[in-house]
KOLTOR-122087 format. One record per atom (N, C-alpha, C, O): residue number from 1; residue in one letter; atom name; x, y, z. Coordinates in Angstrom, 1 decimal. Atoms other than C-alpha are relative to their C-alpha. Layout:
REC num residuo atomo      x      y      z
REC NUM       a    CA      X      Y      Z
...
This chain:
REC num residuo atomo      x      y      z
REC   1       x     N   -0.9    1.0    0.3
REC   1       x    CA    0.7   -2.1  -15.4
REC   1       x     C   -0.5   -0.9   -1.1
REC   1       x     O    0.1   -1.2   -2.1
REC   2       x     N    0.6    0.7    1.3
REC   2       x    CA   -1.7   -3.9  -17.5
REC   2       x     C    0.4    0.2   -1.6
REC   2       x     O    0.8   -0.5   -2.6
REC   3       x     N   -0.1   -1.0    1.7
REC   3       x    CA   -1.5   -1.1  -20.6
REC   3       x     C    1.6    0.1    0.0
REC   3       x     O    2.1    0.7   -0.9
REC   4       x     N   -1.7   -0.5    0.4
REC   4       x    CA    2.5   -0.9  -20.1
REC   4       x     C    0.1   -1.7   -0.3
REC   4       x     O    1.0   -1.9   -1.0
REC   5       x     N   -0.7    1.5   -0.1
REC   5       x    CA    2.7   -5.1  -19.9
REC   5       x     C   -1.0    0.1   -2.2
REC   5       x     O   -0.2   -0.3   -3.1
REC   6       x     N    0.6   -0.1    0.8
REC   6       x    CA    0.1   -4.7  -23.2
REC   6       x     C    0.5    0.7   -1.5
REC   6       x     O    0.5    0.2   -2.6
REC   7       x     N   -1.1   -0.7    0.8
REC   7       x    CA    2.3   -1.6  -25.1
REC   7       x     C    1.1   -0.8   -0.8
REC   7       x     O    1.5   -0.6   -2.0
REC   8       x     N   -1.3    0.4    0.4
REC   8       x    CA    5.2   -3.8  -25.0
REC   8       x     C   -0.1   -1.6   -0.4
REC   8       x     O    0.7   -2.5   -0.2
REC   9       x     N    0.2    1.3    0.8
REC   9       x    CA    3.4   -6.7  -26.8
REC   9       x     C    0.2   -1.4    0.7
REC   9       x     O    0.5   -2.5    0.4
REC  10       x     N    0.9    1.9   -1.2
REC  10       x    CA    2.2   -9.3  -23.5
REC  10       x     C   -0.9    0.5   -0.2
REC  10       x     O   -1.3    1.6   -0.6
REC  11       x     N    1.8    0.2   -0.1
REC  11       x    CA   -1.1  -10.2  -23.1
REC  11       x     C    0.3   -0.5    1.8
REC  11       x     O    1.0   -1.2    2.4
REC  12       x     N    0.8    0.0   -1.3
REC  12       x    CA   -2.8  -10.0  -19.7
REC  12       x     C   -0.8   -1.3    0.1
REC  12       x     O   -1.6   -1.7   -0.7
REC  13       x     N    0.9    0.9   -0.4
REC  13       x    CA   -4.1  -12.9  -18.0
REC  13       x     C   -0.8    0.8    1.3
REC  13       x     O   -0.2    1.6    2.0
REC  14       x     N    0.6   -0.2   -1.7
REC  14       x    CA   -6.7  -12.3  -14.9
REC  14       x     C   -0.2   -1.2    0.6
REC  14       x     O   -0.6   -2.2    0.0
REC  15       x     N    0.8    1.0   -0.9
REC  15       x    CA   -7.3  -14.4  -12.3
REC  15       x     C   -0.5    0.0    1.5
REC  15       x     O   -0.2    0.8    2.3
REC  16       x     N    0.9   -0.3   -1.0
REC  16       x    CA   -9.2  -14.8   -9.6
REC  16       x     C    0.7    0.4    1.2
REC  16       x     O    1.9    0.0    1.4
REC  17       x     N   -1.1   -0.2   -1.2
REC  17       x    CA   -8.0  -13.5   -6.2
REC  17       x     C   -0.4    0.2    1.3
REC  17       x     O   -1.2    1.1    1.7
REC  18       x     N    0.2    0.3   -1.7
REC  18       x    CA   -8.0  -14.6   -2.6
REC  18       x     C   -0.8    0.7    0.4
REC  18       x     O   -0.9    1.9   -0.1
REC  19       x     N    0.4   -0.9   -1.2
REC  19       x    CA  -10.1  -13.6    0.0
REC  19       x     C    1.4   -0.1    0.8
REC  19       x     O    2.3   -0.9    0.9
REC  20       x     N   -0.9   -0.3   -1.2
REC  20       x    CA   -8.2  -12.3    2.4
REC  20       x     C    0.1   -0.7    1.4
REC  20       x     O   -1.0   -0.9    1.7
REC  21       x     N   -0.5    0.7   -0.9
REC  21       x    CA   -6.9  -14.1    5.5
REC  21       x     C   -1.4    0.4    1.5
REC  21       x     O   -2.1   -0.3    2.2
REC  22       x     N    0.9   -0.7   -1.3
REC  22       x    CA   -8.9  -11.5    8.0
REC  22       x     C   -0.5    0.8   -0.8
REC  22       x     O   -0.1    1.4   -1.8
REC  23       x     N    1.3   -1.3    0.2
REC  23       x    CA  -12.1   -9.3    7.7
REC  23       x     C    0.3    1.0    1.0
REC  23       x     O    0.4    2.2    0.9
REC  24       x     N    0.6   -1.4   -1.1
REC  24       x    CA  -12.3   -8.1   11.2
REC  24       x     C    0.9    0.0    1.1
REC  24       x     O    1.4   -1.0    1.6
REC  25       x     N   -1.0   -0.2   -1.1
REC  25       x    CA  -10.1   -6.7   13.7
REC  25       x     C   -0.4    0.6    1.3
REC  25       x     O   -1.5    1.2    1.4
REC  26       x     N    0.6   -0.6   -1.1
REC  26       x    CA  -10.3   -5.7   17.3
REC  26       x     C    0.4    1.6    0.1
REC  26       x     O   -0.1    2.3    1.0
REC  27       x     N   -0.4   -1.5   -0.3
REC  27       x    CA   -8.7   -2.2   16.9
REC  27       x     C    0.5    0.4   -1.4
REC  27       x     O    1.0   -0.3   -2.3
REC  28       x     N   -0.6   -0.9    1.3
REC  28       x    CA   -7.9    0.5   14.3
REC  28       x     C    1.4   -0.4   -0.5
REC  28       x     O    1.9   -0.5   -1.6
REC  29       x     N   -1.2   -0.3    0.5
REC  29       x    CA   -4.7    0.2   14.7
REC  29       x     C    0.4   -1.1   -0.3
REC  29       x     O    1.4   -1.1   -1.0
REC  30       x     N   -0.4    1.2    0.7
REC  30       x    CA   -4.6   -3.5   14.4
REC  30       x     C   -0.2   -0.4   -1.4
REC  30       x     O    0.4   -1.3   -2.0
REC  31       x     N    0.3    0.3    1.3
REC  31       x    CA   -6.2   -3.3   11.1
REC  31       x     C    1.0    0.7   -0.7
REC  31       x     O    1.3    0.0   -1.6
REC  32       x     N   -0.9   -0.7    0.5
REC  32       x    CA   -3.6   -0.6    9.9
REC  32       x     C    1.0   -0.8    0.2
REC  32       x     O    1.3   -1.3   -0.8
REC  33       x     N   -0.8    0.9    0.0
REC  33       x    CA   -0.9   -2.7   11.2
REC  33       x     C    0.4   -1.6   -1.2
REC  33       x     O    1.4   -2.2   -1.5
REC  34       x     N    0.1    1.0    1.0
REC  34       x    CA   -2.1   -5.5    8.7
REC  34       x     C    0.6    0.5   -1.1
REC  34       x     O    1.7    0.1   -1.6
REC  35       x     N   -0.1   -0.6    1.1
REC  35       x    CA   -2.5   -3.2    6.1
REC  35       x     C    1.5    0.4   -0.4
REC  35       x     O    1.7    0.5   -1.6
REC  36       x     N   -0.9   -0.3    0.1
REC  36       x    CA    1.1   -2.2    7.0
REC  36       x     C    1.0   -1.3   -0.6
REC  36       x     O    2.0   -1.2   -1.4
REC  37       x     N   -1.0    1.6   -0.1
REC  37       x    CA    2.7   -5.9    6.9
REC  37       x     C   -0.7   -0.5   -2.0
REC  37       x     O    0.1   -0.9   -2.8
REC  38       x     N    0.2    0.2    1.6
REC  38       x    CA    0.8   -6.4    3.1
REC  38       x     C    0.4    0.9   -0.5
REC  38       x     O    1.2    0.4   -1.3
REC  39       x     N   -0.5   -0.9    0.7
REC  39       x    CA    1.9   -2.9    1.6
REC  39       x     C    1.6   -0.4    0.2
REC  39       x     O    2.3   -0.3   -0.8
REC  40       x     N   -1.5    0.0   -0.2
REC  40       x    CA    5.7   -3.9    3.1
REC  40       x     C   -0.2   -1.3   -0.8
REC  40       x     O   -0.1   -0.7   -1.9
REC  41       x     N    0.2    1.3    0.9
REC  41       x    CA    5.0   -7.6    1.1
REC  41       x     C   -0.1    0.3   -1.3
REC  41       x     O    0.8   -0.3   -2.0
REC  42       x     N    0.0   -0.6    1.4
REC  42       x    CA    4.0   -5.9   -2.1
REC  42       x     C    1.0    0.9   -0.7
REC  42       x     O    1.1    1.2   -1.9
REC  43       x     N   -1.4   -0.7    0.3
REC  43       x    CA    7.3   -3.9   -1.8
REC  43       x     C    1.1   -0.9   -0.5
REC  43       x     O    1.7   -0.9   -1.6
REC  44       x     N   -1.1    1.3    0.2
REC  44       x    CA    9.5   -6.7   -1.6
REC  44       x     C   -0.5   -0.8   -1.3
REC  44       x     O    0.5   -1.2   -2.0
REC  45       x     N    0.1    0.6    1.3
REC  45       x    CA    7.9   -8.4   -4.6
REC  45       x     C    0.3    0.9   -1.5
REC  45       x     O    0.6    0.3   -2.6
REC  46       x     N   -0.5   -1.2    0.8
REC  46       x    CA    8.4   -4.8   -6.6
REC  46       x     C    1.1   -0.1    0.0
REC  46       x     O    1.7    0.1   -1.1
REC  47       x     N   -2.0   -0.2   -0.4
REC  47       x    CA   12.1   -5.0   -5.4
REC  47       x     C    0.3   -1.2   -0.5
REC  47       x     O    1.4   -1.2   -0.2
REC  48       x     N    0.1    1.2    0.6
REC  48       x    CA   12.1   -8.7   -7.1
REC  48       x     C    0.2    0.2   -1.1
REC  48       x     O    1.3    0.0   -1.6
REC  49       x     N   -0.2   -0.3    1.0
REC  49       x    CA   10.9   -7.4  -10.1
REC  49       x     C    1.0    0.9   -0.8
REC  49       x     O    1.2    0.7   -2.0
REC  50       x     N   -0.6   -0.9    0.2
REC  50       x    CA   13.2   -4.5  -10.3
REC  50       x     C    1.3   -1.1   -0.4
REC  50       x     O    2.0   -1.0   -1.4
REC  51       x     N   -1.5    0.3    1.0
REC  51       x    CA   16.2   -6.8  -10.5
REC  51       x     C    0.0   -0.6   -0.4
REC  51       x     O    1.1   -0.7   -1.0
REC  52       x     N    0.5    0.5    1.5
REC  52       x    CA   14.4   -9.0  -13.0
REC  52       x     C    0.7    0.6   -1.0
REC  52       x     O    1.6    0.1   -1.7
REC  53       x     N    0.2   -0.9    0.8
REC  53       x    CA   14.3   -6.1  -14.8
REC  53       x     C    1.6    0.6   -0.3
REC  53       x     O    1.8    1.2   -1.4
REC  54       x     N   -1.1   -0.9   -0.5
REC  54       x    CA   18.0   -4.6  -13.8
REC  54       x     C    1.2   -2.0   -0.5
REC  54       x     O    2.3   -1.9   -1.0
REC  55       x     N   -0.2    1.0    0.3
REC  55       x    CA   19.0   -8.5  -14.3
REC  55       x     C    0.1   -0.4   -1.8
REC  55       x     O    0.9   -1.1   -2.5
REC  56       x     N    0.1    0.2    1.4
REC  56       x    CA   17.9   -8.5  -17.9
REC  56       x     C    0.1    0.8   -0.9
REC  56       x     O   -0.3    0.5   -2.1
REC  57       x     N   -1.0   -1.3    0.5
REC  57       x    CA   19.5   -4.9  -18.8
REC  57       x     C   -1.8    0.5   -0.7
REC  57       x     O   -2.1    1.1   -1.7
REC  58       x     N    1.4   -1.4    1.2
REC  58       x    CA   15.6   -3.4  -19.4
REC  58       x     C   -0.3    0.9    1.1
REC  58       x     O   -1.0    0.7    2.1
REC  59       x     N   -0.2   -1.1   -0.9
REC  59       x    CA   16.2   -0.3  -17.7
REC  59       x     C   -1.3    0.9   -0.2
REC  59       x     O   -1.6    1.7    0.6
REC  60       x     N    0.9   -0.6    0.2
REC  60       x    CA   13.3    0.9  -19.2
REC  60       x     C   -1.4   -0.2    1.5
REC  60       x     O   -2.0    0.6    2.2
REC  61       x     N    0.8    0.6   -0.3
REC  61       x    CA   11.0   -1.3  -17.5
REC  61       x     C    0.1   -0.1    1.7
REC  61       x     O   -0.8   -0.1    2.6
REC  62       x     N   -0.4   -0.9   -1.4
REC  62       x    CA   13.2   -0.6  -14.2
REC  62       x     C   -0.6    0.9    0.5
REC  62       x     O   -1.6    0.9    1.3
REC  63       x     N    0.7   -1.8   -0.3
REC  63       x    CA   12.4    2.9  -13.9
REC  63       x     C   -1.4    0.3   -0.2
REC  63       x     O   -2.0    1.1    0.5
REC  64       x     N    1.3    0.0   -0.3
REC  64       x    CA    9.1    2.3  -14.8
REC  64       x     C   -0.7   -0.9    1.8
REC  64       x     O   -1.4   -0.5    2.8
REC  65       x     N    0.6    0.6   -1.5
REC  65       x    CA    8.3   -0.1  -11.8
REC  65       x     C    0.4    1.1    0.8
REC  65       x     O   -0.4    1.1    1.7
REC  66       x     N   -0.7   -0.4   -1.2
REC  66       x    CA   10.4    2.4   -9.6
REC  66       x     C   -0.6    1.7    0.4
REC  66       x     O   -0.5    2.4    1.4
REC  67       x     N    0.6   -1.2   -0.2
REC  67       x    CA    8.4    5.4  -10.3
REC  67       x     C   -1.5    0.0   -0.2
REC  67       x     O   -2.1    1.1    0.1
REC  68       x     N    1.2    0.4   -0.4
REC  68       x    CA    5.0    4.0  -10.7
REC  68       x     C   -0.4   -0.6    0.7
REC  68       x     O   -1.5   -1.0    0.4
REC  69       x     N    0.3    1.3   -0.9
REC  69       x    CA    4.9    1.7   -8.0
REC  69       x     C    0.3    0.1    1.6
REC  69       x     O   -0.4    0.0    2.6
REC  70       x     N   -0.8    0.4   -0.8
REC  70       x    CA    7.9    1.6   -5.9
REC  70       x     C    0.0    1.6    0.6
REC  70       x     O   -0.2    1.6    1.8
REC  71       x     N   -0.3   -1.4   -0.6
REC  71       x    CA    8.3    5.4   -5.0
REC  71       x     C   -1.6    0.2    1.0
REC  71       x     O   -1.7    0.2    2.2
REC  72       x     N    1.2   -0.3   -1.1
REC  72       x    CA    4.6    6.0   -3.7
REC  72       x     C   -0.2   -1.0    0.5
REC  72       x     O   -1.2   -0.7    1.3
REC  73       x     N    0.2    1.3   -1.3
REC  73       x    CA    4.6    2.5   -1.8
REC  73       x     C    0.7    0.3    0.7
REC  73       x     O    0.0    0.0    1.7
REC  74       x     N   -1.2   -0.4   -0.4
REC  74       x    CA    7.7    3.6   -0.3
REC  74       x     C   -1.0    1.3    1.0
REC  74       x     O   -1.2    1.1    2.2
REC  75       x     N    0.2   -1.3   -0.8
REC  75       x    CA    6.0    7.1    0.9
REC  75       x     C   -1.5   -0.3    0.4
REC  75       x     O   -1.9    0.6    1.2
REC  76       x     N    1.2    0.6   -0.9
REC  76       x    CA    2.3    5.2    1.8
REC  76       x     C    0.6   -0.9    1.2
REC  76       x     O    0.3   -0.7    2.4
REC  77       x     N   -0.2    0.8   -1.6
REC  77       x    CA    3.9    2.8    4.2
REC  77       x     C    0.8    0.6    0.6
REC  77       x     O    0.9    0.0    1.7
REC  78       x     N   -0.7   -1.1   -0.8
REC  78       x    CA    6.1    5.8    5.7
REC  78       x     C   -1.2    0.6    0.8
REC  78       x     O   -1.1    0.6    2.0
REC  79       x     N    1.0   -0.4   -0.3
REC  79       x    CA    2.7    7.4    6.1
REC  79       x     C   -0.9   -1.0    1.5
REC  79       x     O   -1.1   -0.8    2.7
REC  80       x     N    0.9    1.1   -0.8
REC  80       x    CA    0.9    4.5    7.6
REC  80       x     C    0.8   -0.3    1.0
REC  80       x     O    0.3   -0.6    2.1
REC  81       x     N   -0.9    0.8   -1.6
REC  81       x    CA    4.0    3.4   10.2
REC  81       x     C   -0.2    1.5    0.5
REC  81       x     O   -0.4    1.2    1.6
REC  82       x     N    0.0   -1.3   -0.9
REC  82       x    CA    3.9    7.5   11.5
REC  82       x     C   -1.5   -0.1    1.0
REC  82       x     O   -1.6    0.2    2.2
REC  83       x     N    1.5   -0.2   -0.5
REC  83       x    CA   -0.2    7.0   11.8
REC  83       x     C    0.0   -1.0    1.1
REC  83       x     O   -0.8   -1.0    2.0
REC  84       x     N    0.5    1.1   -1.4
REC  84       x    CA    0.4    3.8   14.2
REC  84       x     C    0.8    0.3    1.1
REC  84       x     O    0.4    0.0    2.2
REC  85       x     N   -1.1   -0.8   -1.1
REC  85       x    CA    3.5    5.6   16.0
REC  85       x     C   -0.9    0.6    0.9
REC  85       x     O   -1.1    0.2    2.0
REC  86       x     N    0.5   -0.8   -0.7
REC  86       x    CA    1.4    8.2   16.7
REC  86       x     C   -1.5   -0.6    0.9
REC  86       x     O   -1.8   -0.6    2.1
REC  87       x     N    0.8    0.9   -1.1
REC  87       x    CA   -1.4    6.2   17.8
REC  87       x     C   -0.1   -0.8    1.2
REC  87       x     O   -0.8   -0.4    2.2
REC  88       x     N   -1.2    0.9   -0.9
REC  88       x    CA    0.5    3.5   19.9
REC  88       x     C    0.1    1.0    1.1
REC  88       x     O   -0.4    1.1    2.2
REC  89       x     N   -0.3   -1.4   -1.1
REC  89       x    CA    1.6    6.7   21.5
REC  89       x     C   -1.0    0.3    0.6
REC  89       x     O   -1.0   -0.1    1.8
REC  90       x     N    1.1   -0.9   -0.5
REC  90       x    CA   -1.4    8.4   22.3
REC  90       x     C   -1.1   -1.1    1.1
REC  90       x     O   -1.7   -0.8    2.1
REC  91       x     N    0.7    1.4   -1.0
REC  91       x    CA   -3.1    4.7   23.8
REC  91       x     C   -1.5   -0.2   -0.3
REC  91       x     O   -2.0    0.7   -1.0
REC  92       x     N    1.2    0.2    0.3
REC  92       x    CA   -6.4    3.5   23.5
REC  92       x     C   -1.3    1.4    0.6
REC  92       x     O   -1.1    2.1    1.6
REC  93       x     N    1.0   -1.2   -0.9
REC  93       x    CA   -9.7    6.2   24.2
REC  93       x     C    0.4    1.0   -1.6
REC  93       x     O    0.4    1.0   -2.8
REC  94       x     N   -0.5   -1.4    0.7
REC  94       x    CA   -8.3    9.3   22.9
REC  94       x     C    1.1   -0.3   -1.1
REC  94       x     O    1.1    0.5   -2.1
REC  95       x     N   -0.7    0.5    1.3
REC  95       x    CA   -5.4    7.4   20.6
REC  95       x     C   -0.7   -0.5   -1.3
REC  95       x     O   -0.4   -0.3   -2.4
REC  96       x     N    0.9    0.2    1.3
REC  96       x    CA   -8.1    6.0   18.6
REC  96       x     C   -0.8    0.8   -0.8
REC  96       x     O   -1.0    0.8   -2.0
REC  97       x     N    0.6   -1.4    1.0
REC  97       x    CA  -10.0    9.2   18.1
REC  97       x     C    1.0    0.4   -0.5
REC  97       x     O    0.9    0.1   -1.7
REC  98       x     N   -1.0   -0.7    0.7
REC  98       x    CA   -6.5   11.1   17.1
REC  98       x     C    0.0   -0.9   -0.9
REC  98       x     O   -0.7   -0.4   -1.9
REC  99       x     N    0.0    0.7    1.1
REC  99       x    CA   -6.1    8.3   14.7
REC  99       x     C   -0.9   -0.2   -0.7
REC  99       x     O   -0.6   -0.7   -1.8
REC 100       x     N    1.1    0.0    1.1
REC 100       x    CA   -9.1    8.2   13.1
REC 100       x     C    0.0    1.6   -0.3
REC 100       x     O   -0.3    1.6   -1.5
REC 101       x     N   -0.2   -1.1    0.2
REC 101       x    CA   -8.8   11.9   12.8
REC 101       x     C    1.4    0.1   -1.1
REC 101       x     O    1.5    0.7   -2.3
REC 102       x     N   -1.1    0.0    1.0
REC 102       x    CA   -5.1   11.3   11.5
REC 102       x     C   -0.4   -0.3   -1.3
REC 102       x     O   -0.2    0.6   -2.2
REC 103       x     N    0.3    0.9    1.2
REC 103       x    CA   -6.3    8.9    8.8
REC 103       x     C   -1.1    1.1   -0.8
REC 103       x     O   -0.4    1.7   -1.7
REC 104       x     N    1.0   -0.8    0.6
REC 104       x    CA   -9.3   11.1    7.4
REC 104       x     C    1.1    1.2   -0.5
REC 104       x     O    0.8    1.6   -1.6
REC 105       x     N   -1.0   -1.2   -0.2
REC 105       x    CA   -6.1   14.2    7.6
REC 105       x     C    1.1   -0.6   -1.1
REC 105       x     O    1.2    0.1   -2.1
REC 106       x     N   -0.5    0.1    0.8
REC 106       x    CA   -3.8   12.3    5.7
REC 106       x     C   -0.2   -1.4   -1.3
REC 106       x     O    0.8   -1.7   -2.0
REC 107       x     N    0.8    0.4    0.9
REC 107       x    CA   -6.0   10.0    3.4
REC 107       x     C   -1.3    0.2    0.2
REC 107       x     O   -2.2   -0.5    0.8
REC 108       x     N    1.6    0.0    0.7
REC 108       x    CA   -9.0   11.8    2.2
REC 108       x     C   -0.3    0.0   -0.9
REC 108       x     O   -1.2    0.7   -1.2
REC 109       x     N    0.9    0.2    1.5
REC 109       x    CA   -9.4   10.5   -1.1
REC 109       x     C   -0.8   -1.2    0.4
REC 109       x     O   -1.7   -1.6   -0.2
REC 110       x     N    1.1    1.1   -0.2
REC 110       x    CA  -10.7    7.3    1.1
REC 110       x     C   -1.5    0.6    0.8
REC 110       x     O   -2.6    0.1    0.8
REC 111       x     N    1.7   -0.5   -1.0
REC 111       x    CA  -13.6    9.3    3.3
REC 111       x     C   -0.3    1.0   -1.4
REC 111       x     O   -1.6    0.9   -1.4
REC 112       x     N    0.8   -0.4    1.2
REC 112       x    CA  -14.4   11.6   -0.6
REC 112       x     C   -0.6   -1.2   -0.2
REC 112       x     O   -1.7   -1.3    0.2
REC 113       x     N    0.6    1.0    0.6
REC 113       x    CA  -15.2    8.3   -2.1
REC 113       x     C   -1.6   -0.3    0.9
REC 113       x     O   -2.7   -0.2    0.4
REC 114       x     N    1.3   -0.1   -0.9
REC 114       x    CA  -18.0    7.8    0.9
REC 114       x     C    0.0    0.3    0.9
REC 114       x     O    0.9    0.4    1.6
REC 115       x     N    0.3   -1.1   -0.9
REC 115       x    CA  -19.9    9.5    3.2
REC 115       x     C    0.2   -0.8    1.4
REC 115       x     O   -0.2   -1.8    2.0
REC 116       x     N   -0.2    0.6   -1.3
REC 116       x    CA  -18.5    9.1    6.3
REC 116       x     C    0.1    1.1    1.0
REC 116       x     O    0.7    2.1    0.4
REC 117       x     N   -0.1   -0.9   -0.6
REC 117       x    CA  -18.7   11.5    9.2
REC 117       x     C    1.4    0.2    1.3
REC 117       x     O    1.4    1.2    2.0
């Protein structure tokens, strides 16, 4: 977003950014649950920008949010609400192993990055 806001002749500010509200949770699935409630948050601010964008006839800049952003946010929080279904379901014990099993099954670019067994 930076090099596309940069391309089209803005300049980038940084600034500093929150700690986060919560570190530690008492269960897997409470911490995915979080995780689920901020990915659905960062949607809704995408869907903001889009009618900015749809608002001020830059269709370009539309379709760009809508296919680098909005489309695989859309199919990660699909992901993540099946992984707490199925957890939920399964119950504590043995729901928490399937779900840590799930998670490693359908994000393993987070257990490549480190060694986790």
């Amino acid at each position: 977003l930076m090099c596309y806001q940069v391309a089209r002749g803005g300049k980038v500010v940084l600034k500093n950014i929150p700690e986060p509200e919560r570190t530690e949770w008492g269960s897997p699935i409470e911490s995915m649950e979080y995780l689920l409630q901020k990915k659905k948050m960062l949607k809704e601010q995408i869907e903001k920008c889009i009618k900015v964008a749809r608002d001020n006839d830059d269709m370009h800049f539309k379709n760009y949010l809508k296919t680098e952003f909005l489309d695989p946010l859309i199919l990660f929080i699909r992901k993540v609400g099946v992984l707490i279904t199925n957890a939920i379901r399964a119950g504590p014990g043995l729901g928490e192993y399937e779900f840590s099993k799930d998670v490693k099954l359908h994000f393993p670019e987070i257990f490549d990055s480190i060694n986790v067994v």
